[in-house]
C-alpha positions in Angstrom: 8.9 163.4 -29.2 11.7 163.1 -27.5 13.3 166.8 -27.7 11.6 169.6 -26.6 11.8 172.4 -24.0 9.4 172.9 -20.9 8.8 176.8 -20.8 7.1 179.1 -18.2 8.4 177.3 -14.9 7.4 179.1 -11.8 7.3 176.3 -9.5 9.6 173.7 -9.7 10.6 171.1 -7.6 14.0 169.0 -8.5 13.4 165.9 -5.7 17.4 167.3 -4.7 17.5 168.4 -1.0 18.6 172.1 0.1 19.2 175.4 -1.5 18.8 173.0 -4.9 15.4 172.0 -4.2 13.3 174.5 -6.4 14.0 176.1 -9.6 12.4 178.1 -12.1 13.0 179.3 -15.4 12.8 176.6 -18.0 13.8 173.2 -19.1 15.4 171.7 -22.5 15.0 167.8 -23.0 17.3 166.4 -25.9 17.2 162.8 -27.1 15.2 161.9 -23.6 17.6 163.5 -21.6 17.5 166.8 -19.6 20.2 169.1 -20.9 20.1 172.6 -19.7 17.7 174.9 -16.8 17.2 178.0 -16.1 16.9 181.5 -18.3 16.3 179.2 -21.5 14.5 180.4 -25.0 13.4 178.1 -27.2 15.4 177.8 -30.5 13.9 178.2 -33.8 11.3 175.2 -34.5 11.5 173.3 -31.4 8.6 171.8 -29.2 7.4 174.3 -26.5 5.5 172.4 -23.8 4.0 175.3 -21.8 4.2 174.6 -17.9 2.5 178.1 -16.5 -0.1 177.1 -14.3 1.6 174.0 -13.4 4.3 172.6 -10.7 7.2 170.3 -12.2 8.7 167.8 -10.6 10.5 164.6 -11.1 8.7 161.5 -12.1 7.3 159.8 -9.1 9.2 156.4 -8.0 7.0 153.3 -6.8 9.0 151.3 -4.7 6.7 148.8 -3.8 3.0 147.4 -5.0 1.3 144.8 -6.0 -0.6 145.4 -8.9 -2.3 142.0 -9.2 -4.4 143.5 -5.9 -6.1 146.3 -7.8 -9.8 144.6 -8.3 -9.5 143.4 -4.8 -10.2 146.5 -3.0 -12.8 147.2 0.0 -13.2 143.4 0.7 -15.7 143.4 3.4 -13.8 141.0 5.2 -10.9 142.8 5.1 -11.6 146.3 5.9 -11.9 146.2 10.2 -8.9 143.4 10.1 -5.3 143.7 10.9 -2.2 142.4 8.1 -3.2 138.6 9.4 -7.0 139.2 8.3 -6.5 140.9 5.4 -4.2 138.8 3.8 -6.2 135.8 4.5 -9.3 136.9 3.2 -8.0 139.3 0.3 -4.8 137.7 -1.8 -4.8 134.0 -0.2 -8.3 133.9 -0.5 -8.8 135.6 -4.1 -5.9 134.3 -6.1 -7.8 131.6 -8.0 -10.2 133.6 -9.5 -7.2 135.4 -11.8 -7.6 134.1 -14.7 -5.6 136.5 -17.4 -7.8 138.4 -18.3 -8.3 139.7 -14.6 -4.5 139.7 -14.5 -4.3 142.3 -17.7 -7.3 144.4 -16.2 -6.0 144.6 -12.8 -2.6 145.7 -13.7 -4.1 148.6 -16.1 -5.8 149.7 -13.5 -3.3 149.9 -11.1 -0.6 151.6 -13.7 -3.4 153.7 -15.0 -3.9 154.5 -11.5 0.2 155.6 -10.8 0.2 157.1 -14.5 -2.1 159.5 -14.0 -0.8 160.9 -10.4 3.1 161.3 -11.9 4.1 158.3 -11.7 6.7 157.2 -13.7 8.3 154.8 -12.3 6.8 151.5 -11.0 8.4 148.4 -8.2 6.0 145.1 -8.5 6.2 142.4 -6.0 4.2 139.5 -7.5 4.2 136.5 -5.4 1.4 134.6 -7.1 2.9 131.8 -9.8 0.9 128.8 -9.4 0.9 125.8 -11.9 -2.9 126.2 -11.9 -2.3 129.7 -14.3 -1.8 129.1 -17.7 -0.6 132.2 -18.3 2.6 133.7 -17.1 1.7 136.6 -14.4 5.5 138.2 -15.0 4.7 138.8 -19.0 1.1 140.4 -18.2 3.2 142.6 -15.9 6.1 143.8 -18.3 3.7 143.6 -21.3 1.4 145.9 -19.3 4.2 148.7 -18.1 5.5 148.6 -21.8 2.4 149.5 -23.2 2.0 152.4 -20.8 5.7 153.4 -21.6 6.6 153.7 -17.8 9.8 152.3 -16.5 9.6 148.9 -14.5 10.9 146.8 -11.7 9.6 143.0 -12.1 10.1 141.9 -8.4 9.6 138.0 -9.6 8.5 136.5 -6.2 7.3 133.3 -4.8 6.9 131.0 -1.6 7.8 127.6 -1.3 5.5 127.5 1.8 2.3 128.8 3.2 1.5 130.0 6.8 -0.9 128.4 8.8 -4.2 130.4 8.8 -7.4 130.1 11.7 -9.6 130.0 8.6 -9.8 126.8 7.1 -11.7 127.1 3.9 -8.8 129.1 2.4 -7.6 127.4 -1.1 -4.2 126.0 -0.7 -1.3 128.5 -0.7 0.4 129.1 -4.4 3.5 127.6 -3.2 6.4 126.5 -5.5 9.7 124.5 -5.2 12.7 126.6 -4.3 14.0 125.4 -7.5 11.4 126.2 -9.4 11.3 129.7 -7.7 14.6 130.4 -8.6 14.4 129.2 -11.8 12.1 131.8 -12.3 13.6 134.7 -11.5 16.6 133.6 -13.4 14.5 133.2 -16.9 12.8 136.8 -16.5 16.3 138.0 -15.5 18.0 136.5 -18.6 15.0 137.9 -20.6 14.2 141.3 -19.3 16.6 142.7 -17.0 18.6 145.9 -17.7 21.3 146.9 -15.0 21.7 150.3 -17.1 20.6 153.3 -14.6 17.8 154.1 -17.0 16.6 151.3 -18.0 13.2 150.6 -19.1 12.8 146.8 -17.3 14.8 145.7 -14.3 14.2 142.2 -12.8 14.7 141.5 -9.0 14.4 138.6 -6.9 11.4 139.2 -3.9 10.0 136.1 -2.1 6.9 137.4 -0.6 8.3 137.3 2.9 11.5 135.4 3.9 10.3 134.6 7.9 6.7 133.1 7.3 6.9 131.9 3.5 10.7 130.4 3.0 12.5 128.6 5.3 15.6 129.1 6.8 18.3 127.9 4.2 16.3 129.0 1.7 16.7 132.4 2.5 20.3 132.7 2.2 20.1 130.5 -1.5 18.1 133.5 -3.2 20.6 136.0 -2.0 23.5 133.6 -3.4 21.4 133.1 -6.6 20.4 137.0 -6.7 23.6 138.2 -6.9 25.0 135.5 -9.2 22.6 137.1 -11.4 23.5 140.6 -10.5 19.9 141.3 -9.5 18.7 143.2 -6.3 16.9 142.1 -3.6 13.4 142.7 -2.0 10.9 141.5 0.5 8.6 142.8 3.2 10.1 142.9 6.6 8.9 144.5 10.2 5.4 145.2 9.4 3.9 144.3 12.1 4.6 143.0 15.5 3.6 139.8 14.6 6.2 139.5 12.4 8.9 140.8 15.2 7.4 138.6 17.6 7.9 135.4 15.2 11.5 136.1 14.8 12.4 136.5 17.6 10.7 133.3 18.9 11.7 131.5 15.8 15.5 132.1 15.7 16.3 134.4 19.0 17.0 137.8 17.5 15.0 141.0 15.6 14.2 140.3 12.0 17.2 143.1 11.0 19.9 141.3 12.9 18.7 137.4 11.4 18.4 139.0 7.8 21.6 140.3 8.1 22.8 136.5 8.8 21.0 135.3 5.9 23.0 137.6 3.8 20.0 139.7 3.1 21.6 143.2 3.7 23.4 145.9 1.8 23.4 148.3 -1.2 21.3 145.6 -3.6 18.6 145.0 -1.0 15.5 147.4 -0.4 12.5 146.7 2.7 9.1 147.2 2.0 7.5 148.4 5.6 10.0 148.1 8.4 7.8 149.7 10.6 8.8 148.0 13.4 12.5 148.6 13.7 14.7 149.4 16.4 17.2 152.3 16.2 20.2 149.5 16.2 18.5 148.2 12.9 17.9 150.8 11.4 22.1 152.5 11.9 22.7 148.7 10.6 20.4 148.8 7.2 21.9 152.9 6.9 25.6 151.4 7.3 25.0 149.2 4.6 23.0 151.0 2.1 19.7 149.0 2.1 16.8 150.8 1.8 13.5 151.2 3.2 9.9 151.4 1.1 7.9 153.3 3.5 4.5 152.4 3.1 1.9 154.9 5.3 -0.8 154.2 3.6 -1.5 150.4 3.8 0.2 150.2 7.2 -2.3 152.9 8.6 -5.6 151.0 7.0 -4.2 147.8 8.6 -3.3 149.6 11.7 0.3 148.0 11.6 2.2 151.8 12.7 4.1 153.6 11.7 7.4 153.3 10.0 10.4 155.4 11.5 11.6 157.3 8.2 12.2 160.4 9.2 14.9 158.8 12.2 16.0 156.1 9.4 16.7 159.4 7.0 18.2 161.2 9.5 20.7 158.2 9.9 21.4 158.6 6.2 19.6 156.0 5.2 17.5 155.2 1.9 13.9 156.5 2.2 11.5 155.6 -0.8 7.6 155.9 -0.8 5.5 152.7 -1.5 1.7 152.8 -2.8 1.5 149.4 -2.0 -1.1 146.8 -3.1 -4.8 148.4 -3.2 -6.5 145.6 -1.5 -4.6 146.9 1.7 -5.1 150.9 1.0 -7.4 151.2 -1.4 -5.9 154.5 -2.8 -3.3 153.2 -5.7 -2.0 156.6 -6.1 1.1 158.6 -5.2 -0.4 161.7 -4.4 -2.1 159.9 -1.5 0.9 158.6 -0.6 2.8 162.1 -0.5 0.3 163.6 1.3 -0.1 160.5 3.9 4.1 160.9 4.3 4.0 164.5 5.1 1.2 164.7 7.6 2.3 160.8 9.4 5.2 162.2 10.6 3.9 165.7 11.9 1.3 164.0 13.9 3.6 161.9 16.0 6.6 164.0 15.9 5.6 167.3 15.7 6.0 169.8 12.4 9.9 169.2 12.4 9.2 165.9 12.0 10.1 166.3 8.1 9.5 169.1 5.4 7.3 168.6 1.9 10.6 168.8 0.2 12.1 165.9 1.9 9.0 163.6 1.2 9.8 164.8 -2.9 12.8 163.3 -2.3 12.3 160.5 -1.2 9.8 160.1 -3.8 11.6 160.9 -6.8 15.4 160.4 -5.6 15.2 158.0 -2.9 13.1 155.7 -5.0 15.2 156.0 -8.0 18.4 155.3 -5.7 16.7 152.1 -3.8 16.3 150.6 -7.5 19.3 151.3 -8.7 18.1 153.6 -11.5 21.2 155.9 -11.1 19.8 158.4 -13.8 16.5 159.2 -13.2 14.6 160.6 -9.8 15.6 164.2 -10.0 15.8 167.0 -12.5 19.4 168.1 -13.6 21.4 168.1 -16.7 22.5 164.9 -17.7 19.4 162.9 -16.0 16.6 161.4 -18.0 13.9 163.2 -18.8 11.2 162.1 -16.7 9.2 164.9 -15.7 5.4 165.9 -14.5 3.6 169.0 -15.1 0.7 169.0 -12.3 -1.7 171.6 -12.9 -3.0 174.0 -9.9 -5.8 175.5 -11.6 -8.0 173.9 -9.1 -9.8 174.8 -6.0 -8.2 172.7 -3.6 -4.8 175.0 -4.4 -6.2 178.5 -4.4 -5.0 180.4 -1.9 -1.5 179.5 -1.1 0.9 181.1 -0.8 3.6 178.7 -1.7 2.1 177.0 -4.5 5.2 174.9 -5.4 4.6 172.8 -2.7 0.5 172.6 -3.0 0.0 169.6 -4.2 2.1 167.4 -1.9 0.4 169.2 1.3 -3.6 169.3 0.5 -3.3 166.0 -0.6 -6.4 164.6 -2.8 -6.3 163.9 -6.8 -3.4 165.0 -8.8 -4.5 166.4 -12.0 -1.1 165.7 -14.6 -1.3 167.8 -17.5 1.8 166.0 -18.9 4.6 163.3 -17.8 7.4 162.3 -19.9 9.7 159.0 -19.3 13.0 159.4 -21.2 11.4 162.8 -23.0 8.4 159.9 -24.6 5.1 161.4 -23.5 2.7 159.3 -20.6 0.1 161.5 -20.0 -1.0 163.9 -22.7 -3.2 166.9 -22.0 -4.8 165.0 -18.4 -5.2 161.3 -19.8 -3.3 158.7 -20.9 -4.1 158.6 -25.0 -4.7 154.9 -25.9 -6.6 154.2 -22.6 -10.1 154.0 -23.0 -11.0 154.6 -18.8 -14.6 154.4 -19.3 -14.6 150.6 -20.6 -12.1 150.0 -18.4 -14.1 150.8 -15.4 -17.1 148.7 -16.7 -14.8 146.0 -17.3 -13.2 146.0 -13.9 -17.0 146.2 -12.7 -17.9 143.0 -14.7 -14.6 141.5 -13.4 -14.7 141.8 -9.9 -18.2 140.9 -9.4 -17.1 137.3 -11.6 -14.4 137.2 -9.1 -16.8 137.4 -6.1 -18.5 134.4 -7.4 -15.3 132.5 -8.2 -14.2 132.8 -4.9 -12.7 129.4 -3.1 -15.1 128.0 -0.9 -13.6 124.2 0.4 
């Protein structure tokens, strides 16, 4: 089902910007790819999928989680902390109890999470690839997104060092050998990547943070090695002032300026956070193309700030939305993260702080664009067909009177009708077909609460 045509669209959003922004009419989808919309009737015998009722839009564009966090949400430990807490006591703490089969369950659960809120695109950071798994973390991963049929960035991560935590009874950090790290990303490279701007697997290189976990030289070797491979670049930087404060201590300059030395800016590299940037790094990372993964939700629950996108869009640079990992937000979903992007921004910078249309785009285009997925994020003729009907035949969007936008400003639970990546159905009819959600949920159950007893204590 690759060819059929979207009827009965009174409220469509494109993820463009401008007079482009919304259309109506309908939408024909040949061979997976969009090829004509407007005033369209269906020809004789082909598929009608019937969109009255519903807003299309774009599939959503994850540029940043970590799935491998999805049964660590609401660690008591973790909820009243900053970014320092939680990641002691959530990820450095938890990652020995993932044995594989909590690696396969906590992945479904985060892409059934994205899947069924439009998502149809997905960005993983995984920075977990100890020698005590004997399984490999990056197969579960692209195994996983296959099976849901959603396009995939493996960000194949790493650290070749931990930081120094106050609590002592933390299980070693899952450190590797910068050899060994890049080694890595070069074999899922060779066996997965696809530069094509629709592809269904890219591969990136993404050591988990460059300041805290590699050290100096280092930093500048995965750049070489990433772009020998022709692979782009990602990493968390800015997210809190403790990570400002430590660069500048550490090497005399703000963490923009010192990547920037280390080779670690331009068109191939995209930020996760940067919520504490100045404007002179933020005209440097728009000059150069690198883009930002704005995260509000997880930098809200950790009470990090938040990021400057509207001033860094303004500059022309790259905005994309992030879910994030769920052990920091707890919400896994991109309609929470829509909703968190619109109102952010009003509340500290008034209602022409940015527009529901804007945060579509960077949503849909802006992701697509910080991947490198040059034909997908937007709906026009000649783009891939990856598309979500959203249904408003529910209370929470009665009574507007600009129901296009609806489900990016009231925020709560997307209910997808259908999404389609490359024309190939996701979500059928509100769910995805082969997933069975109730024994997922009693398996997650049974998993975390093994996980809880597994837990390192030294």
């Amino acid at each position: 089902m690759t060819s059929f045509i979207v009827t009965g669209i009174e409220h469509g959003l494109t993820g463009m910007r401008g007079p482009e922004a919304r259309f109506q009419g309908a939408l024909r989808v040949e061979e997976g790819v969009i090829t004509e919309i407007g005033d369209l009737t269906p020809a004789p015998a082909e598929r009608i999928i019937d969109a009255r009722g519903c807003v299309v839009t774009p599939g959503f564009v994850n540029t940043h989680h970590h799935l491998f966090q999805s049964l660590m949400k609401s660690i008591p430990a973790t909820i009243n902390g900053g970014l320092d807490d939680w990641v002691m006591e959530g990820p450095y703490r938890f990652w020995p109890t993932l044995d594989e089969e909590a690696m396969r369950l906590s992945v479904t659960v985060g892409l059934a999470e994205l899947a069924l809120s439009g998502t149809t695109t997905v960005s993983d950071l995984h920075y977990i690839f100890p020698d005590e798994y004997d399984y490999d973390p990056a197969e579960v991963l692209v195994e996983t997104a296959a099976r849901f049929g959603m396009r995939f960035v493996l960000g194949r991560g790493g650290l070749t060092h931990g930081r120094p935590w106050h609590q002592t009874d933390l299980p070693p950090a899952p450190a590797e050998t910068l050899d060994a790290m890049l080694a890595g990303v070069e074999a899922a490279a060779t066996r997965w990547h696809d530069p094509s701007g629709s592809a269904m697997v890219k591969v990136a290189a993404t050591p988990v943070t460059t300041v805290f976990n590699l050290r100096e030289g280092e930093v500048r070797e995965v750049a070489q090695a990433a772009r020998a491979l022709g692979i782009r670049m990602h990493t968390h930087l800015s997210e809190n002032d403790t990570y400002v404060n430590s660069t500048v201590e550490r090497f005399g300059m703000r963490p923009v300026h010192w990547m920037a030395e280390q080779e670690w800016v331009g068109p191939d590299v995209w930020f996760a956070h940067l919520v504490k940037c100045d404007d002179d790094e933020l005209g440097l990372l728009a000059d150069v193309g690198t883009a930002m993964a704005h995260c509000p939700q997880s930098n809200l629950r950790l009470g990090s700030g938040i990021a400057p996108a509207p001033a860094f869009s303004a500059m022309g640079g790259i905005v994309s939305l992030g879910v994030d990992g769920t052990s920091a937000n707890e919400a896994g979903d991109m309609a929470q993260a829509l909703y968190s992007a619109f109102t952010v921004h009003r509340g500290i910078g008034g209602p022409a702080a940015t527009t529901a249309e804007t945060v579509m785009h960077w949503a849909t285009a802006g992701g697509a664009r910080a991947l490198g997925f040059d034909n997908v994020g937007t709906l026009e003729p000649g783009r891939a067909a990856d598309l979500v009907l959203i249904e408003l035949a529910h209370p929470r969007y009665f009574g507007h009177h600009d129901p296009t936008i609806a489900p990016i400003i009231s925020g709560g639970e997307f209910h997808v009708r259908h999404s389609f990546v490359g024309g190939r159905p996701v979500v059928v009819d509100g769910g995805v077909p082969w997933l069975d959600v109730e024994k997922l949920g009693a398996d997650a159950a049974r998993t975390v609460e093994k996980m809880k007893a597994a837990a390192y204590v030294a």
